[in-house]
BARO-838317 format. One line per 4 residues: number of its first residue (from 1); their letters; for each residue x, y negated, z of N, C-alpha, C. Coordinates in Angstrom, 2 decimals, always signed. Example, Ala and Ser with C-alpha at 12.3 -4.5 7.8 and 13.67 -1.06 7.14 Angstrom:
2
1 = AS = +13.19:+5.69:+7.80:+12.30:+4.50:+7.80:+13.20:+3.30:+7.80 | +12.85:+2.25:+7.08:+13.67:+1.06:+7.14:+12.90:-0.03:+7.87
***
This chain:
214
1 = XXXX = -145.00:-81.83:-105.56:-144.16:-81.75:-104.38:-144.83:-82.48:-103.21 | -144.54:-81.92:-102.02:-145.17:-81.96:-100.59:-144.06:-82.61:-99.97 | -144.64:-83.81:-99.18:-143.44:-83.84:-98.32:-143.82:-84.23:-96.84 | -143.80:-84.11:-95.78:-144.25:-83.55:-94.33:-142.65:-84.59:-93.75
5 = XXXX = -143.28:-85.53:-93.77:-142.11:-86.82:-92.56:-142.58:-86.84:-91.81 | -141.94:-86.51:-90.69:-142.16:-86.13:-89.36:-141.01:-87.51:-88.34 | -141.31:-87.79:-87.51:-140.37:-88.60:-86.21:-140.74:-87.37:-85.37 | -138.75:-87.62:-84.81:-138.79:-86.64:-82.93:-139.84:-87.43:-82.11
9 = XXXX = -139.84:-86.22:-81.48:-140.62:-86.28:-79.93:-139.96:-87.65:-79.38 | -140.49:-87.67:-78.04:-140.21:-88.75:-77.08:-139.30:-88.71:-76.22 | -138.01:-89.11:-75.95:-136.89:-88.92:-75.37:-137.29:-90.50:-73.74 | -136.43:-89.87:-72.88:-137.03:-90.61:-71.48:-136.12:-92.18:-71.79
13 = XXXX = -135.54:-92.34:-72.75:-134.95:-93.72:-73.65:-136.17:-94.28:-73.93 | -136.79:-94.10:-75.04:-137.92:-93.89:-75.84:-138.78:-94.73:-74.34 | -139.07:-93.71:-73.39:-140.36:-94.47:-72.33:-139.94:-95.30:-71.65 | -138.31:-95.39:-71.90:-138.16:-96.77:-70.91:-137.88:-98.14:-71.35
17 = XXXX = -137.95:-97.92:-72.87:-137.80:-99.37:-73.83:-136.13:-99.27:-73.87 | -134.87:-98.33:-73.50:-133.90:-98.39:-74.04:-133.62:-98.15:-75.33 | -132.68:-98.87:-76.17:-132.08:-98.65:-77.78:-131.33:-97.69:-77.44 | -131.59:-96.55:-78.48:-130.75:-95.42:-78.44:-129.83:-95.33:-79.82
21 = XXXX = -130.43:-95.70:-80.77:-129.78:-95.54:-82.36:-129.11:-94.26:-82.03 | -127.73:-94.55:-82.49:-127.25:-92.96:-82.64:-126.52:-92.36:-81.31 | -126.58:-93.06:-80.28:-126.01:-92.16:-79.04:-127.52:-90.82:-79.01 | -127.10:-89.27:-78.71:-127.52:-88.57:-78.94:-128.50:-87.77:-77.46
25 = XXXX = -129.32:-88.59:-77.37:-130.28:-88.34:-76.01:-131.43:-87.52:-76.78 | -131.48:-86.14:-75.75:-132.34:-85.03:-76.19:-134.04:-85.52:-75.42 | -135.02:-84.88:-76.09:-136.13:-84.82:-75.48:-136.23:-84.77:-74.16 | -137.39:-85.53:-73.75:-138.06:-85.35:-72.41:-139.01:-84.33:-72.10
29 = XXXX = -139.66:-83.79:-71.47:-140.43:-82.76:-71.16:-141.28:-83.10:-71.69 | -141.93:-84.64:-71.94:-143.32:-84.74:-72.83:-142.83:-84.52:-74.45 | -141.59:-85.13:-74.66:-141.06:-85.10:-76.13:-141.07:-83.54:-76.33 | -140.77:-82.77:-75.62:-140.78:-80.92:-76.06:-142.01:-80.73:-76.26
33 = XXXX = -143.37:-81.04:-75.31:-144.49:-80.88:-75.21:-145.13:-81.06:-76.70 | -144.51:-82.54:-76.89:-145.71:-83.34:-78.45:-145.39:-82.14:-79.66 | -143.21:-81.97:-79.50:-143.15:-80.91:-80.41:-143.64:-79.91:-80.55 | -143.85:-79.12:-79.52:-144.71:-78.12:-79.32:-145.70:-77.95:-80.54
37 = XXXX = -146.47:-79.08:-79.70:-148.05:-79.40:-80.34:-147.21:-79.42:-81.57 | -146.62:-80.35:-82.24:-146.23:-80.44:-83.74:-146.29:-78.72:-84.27 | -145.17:-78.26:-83.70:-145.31:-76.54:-84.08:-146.38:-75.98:-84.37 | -147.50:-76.07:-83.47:-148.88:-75.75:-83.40:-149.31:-75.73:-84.94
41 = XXXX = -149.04:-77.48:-84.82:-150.05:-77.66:-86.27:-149.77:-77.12:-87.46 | -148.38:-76.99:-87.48:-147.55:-76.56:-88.66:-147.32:-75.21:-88.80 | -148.40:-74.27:-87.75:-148.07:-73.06:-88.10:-148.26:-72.01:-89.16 | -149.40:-72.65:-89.66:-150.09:-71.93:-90.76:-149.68:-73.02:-91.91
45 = XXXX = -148.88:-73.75:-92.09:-148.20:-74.84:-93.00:-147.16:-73.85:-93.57 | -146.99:-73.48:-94.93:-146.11:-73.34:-95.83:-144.88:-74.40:-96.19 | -144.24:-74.25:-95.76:-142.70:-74.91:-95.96:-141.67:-74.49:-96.95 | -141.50:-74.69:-97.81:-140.41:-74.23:-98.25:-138.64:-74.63:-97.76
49 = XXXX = -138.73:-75.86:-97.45:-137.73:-76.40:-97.21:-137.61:-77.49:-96.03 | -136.89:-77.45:-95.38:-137.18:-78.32:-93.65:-135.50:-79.05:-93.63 | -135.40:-80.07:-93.30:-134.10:-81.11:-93.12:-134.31:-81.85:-91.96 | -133.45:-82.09:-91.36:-133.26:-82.70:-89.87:-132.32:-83.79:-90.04
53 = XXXX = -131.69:-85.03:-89.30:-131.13:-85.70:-88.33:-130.45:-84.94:-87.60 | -128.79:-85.07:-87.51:-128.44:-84.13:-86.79:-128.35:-84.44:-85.22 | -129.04:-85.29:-84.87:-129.37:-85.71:-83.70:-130.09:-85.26:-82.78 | -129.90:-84.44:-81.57:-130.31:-83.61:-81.11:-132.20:-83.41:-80.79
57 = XXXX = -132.48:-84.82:-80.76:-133.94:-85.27:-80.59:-134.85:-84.64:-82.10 | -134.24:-85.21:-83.12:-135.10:-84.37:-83.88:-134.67:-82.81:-84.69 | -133.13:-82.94:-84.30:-133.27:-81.35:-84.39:-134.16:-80.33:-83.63 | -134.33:-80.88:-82.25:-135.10:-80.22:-81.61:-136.76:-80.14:-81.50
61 = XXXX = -136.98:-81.52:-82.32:-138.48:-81.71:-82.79:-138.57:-80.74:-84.06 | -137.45:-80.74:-84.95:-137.66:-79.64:-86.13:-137.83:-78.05:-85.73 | -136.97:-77.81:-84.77:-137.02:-76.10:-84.92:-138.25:-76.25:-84.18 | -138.51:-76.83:-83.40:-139.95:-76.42:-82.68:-141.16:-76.62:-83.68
65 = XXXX = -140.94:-77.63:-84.64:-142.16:-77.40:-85.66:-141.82:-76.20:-86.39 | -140.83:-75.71:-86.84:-140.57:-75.08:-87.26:-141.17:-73.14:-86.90 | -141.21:-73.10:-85.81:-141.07:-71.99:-84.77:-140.39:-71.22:-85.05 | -140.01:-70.48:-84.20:-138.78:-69.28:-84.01:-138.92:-68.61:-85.31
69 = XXXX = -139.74:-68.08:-86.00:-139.32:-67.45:-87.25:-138.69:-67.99:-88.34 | -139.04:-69.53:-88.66:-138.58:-70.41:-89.49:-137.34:-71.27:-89.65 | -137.25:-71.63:-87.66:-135.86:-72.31:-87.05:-134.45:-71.90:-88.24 | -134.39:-71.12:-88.56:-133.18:-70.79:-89.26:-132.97:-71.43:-90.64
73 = XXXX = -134.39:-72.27:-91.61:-134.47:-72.47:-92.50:-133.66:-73.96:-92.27 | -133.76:-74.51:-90.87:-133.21:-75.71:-91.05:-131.93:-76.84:-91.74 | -131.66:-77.25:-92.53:-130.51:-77.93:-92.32:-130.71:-79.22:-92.12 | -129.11:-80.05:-91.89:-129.04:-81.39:-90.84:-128.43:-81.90:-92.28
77 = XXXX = -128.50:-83.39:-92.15:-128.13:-84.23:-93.07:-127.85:-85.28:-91.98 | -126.79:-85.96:-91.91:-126.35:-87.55:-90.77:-126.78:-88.66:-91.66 | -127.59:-88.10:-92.91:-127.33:-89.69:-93.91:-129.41:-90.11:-92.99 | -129.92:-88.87:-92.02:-130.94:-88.98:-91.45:-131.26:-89.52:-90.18
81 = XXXX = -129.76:-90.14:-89.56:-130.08:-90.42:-88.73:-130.54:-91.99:-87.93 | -130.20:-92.17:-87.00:-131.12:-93.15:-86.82:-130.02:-94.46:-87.06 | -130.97:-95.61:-87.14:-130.26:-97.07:-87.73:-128.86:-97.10:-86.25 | -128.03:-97.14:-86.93:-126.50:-97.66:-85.91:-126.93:-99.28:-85.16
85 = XXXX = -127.27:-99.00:-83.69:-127.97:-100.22:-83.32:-126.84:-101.14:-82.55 | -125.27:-100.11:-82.59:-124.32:-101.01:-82.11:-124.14:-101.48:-80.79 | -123.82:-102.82:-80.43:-123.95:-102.94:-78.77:-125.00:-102.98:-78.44 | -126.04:-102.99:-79.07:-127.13:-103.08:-78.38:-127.73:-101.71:-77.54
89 = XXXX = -127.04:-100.36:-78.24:-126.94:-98.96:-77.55:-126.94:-98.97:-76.37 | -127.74:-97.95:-75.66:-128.12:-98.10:-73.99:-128.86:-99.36:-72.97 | -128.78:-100.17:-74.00:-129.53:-101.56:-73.31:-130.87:-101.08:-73.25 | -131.66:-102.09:-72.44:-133.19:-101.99:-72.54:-133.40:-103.20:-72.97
93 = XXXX = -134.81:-103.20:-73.42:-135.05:-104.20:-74.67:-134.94:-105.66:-74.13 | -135.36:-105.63:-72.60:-135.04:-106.99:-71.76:-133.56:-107.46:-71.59 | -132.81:-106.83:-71.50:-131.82:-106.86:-71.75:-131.16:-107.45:-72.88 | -131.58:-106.96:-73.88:-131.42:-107.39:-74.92:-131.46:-108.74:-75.22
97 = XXXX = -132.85:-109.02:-74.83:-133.64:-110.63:-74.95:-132.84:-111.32:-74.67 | -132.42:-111.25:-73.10:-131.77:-111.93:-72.67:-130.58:-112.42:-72.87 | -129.38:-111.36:-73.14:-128.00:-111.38:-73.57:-128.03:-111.86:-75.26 | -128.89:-111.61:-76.03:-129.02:-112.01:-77.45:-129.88:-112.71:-78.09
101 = XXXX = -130.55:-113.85:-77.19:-131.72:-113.75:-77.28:-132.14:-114.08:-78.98 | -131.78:-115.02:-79.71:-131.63:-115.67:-80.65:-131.40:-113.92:-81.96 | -131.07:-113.81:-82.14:-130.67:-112.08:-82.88:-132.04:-111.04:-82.61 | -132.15:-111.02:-81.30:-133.55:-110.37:-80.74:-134.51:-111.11:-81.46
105 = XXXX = -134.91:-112.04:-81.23:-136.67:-112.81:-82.03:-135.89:-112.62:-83.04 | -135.05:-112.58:-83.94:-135.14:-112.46:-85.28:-135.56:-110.96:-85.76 | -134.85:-109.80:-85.08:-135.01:-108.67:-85.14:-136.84:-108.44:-84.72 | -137.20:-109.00:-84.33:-138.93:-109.29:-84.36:-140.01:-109.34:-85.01
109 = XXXX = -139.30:-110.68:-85.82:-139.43:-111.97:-86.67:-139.69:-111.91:-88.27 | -138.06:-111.17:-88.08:-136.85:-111.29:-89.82:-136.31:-109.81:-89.28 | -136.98:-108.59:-89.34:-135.58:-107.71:-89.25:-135.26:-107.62:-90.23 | -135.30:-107.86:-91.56:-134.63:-107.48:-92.78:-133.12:-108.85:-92.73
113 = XXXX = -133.11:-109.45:-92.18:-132.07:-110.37:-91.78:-131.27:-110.39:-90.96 | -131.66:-109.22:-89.74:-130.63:-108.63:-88.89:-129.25:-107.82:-89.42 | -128.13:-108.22:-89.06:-127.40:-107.10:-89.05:-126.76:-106.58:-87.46 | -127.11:-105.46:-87.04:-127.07:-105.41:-85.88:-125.42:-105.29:-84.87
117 = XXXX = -125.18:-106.04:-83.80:-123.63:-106.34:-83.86:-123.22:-104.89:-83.58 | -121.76:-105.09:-84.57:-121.11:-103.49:-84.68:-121.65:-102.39:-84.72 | -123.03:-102.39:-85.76:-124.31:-101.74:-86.30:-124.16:-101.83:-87.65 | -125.43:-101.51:-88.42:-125.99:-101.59:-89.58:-127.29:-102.59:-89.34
121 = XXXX = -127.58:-102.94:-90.76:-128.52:-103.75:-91.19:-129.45:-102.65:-91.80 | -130.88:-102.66:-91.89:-132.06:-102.28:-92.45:-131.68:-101.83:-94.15 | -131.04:-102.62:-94.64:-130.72:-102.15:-96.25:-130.06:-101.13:-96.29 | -128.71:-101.14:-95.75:-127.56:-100.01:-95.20:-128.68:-98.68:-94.92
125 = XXXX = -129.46:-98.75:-93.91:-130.22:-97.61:-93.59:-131.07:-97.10:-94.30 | -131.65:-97.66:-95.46:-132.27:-97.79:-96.42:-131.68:-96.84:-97.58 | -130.17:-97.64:-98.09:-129.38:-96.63:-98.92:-128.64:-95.22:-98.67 | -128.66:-95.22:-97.20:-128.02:-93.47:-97.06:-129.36:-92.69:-96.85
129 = XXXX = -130.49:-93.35:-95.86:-131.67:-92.59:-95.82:-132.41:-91.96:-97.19 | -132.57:-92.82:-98.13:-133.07:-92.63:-99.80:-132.25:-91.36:-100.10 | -130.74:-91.53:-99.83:-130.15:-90.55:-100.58:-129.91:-89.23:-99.75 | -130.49:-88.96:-98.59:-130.19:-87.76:-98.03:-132.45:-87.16:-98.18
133 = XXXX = -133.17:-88.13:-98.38:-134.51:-87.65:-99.29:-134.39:-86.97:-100.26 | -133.55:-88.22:-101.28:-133.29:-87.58:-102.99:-132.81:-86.12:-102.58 | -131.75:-86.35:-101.73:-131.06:-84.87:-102.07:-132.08:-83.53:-101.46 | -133.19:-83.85:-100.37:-133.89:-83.00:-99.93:-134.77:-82.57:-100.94
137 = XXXX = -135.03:-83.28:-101.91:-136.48:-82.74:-103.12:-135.30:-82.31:-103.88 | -134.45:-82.08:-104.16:-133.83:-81.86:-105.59:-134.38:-80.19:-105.23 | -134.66:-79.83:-106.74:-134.98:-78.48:-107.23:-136.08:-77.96:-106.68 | -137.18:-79.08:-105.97:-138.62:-78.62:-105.29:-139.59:-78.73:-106.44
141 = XXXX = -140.43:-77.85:-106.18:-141.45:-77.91:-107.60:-142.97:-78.39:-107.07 | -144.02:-78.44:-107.89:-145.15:-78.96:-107.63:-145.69:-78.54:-106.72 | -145.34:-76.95:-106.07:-146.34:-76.12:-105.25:-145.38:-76.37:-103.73 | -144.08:-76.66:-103.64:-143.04:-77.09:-102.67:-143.57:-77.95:-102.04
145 = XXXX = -143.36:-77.55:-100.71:-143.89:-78.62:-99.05:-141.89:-78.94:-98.24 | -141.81:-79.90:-98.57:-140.48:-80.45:-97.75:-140.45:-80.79:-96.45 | -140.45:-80.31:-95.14:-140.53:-81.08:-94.01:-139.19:-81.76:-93.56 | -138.95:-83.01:-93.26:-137.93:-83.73:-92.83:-138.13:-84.24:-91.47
149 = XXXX = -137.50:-84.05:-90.95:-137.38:-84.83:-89.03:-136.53:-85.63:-89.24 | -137.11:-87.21:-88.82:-136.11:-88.48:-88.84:-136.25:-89.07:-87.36 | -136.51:-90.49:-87.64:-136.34:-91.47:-86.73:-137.08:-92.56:-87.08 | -137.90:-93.52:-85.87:-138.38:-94.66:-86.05:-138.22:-95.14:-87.57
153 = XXXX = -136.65:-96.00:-87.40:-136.16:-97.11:-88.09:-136.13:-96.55:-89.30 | -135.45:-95.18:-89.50:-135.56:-94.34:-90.93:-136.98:-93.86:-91.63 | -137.85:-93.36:-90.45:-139.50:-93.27:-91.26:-139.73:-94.69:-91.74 | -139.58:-95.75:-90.83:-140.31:-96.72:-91.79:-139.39:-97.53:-92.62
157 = XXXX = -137.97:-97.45:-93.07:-137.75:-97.69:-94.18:-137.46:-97.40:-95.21 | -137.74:-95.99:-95.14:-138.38:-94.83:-96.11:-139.88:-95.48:-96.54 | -140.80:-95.54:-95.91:-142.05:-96.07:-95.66:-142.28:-97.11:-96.95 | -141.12:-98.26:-96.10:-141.36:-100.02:-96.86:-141.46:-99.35:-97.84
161 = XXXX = -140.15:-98.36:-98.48:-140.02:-98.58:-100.28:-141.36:-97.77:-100.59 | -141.50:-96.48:-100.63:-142.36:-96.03:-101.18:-144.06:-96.50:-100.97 | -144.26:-97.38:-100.28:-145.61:-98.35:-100.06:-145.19:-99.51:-101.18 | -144.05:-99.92:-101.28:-143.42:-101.25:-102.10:-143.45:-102.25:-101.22
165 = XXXX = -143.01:-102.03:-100.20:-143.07:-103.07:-98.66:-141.80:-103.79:-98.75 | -141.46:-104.49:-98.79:-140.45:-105.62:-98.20:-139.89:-104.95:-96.82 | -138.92:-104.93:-96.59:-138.07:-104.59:-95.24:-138.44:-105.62:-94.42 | -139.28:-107.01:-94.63:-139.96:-107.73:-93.36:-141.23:-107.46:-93.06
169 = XXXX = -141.84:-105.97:-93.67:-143.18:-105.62:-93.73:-142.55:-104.39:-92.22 | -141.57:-104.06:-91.80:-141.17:-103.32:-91.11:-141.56:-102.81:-90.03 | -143.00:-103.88:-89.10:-143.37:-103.39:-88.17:-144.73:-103.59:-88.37 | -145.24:-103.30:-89.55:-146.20:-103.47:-90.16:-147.02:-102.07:-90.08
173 = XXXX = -146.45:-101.10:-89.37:-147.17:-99.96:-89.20:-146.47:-99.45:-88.28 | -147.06:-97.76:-87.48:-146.75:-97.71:-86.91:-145.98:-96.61:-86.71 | -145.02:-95.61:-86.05:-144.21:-94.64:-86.40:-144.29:-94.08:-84.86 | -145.26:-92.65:-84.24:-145.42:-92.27:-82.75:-144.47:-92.08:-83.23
177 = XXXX = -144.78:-90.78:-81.58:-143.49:-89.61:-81.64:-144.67:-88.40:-82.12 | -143.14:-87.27:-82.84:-143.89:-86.37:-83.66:-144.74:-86.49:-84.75 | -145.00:-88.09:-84.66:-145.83:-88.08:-85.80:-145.71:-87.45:-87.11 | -146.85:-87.31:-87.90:-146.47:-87.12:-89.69:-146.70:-88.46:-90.38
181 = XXXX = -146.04:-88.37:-91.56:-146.26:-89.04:-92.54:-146.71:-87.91:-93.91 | -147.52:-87.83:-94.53:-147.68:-87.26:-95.71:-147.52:-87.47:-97.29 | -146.89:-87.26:-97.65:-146.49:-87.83:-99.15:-146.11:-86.73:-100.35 | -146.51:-87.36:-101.67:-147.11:-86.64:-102.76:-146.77:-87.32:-103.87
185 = XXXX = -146.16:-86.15:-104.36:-145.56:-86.61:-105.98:-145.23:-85.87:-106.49 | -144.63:-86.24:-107.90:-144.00:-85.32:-108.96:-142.23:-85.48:-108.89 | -141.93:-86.48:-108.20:-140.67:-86.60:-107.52:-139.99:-87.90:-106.63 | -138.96:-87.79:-106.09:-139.07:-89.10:-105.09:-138.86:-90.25:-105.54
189 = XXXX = -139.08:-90.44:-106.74:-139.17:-91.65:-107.57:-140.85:-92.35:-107.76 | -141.78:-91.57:-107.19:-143.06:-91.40:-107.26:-143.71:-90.87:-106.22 | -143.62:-91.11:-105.02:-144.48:-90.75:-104.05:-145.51:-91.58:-103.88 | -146.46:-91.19:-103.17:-147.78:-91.56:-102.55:-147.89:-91.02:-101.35
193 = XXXX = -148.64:-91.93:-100.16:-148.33:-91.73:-98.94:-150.11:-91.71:-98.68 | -150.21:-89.66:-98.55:-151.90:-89.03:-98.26:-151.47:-89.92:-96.92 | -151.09:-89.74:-96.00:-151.32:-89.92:-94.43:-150.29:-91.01:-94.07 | -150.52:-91.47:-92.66:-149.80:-92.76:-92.17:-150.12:-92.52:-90.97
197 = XXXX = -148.70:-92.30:-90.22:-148.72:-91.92:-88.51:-149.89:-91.50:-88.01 | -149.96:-89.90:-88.66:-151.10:-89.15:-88.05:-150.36:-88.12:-86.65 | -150.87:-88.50:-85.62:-150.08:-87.42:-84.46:-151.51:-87.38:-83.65 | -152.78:-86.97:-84.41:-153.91:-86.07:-83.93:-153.64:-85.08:-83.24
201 = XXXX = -152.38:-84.29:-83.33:-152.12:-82.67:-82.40:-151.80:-83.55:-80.71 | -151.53:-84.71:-80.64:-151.20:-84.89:-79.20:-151.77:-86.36:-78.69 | -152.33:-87.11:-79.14:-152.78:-88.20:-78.65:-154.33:-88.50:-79.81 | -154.83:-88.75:-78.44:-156.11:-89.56:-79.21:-156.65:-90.64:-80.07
205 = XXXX = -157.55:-90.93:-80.97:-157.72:-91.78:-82.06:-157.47:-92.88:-80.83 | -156.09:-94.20:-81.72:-155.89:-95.34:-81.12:-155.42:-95.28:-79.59 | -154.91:-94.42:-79.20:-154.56:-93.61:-77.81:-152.68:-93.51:-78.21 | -151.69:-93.88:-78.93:-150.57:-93.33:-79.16:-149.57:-93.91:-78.07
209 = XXXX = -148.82:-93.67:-77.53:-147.75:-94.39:-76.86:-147.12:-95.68:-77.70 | -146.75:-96.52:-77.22:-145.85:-97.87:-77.49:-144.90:-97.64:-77.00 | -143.42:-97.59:-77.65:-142.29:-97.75:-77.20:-141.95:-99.17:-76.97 | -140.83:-100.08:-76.33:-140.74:-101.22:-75.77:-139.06:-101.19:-76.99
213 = XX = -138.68:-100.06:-77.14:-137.19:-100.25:-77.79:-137.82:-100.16:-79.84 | -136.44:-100.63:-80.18:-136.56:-100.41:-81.78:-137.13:-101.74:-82.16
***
């Protein structure tokens, strides 16, 4: 089994260092663009099975990898979407600092020690994310390619476990936009991760955007 983890495009949140978690802000003209490119790459990619975030950012990063012939294969799962970041929603990250500051350096620091106010904590996102995976491989066989469209906080704590990372290993890599993740097994109890934030279709080696939020 194949599995093709993908993060949405770049939403104009995303370039301005605002927390979006789950308020539902669609792509920017570059975020359509990277998808694009994602589509590109994935055209001659065999899919059997494609799952989304029902969040408009990477639904819309999926059907576009997807392209118009495939778009229909999609389904949404919410157990994909992004970490509930609570009041901190719509702030920009200075903002943040400032009004929290003490919670912020920990979320830095210690995010596995955050729980975010009138949010979720990293574990929480951890246990619905795992189980809307599990449920994406069930009944995929050895020759099966899974593509999933998530989010930052959900690629990489999908990531921690299957590396065997600690949830304070969290910003220990890096998650563009559009990126892939590549992973390989006999089931999701056993993956191996071929690739690690490869987004070659739109930015250059060591060239990726930095977001200021997440």
């Amino acid at each position: 089994m194949k599995i093709i983890l993908a993060r949405h495009g770049e939403t104009p949140w995303n370039a301005a260092g605002r927390y979006q978690g789950q308020i539902d802000i669609p792509l920017s003209d570059i975020g359509q663009a990277q998808a694009a490119k994602l589509g590109e790459r994935l055209r001659d990619v065999s899919i059997t099975r494609a799952v989304s975030s029902q969040l408009a950012r990477a639904r819309s990063t999926a059907e576009a990898a997807l392209g118009e012939s495939r778009k229909h294969m999609l389904q949404i799962d919410p157990r994909l979407q992004e970490i509930a970041h609570g009041d901190w929603e719509g702030l920009l990250a200075q903002e943040i600092a400032e009004r929290d500051p003490v919670t912020f350096q920990a979320w830095r620091e210690a995010p596995q020690t955050v729980q975010m106010p009138q949010g979720e904590n990293l574990q929480q996102v951890l246990d619905r994310a795992w189980e809307g995976l599990a449920a994406a491989c069930e009944g995929l066989g050895a020759d099966d390619t899974l593509l999933i469209v998530a989010h930052d906080a959900v690629n990489r704590v999908l990531l921690c476990r299957i590396l065997g990372l600690g949830l304070d290993r969290l910003w220990s890599f890096r998650q563009a936009p559009t990126t892939l993740n590549l992973l390989e097994g006999d089931d999701v109890d056993n993956l191996a991760v071929v690739r690690l934030n490869d987004c070659q279709h739109h930015t250059p080696l060591f060239g990726e955007a930095l977001h200021r939020a997440l």
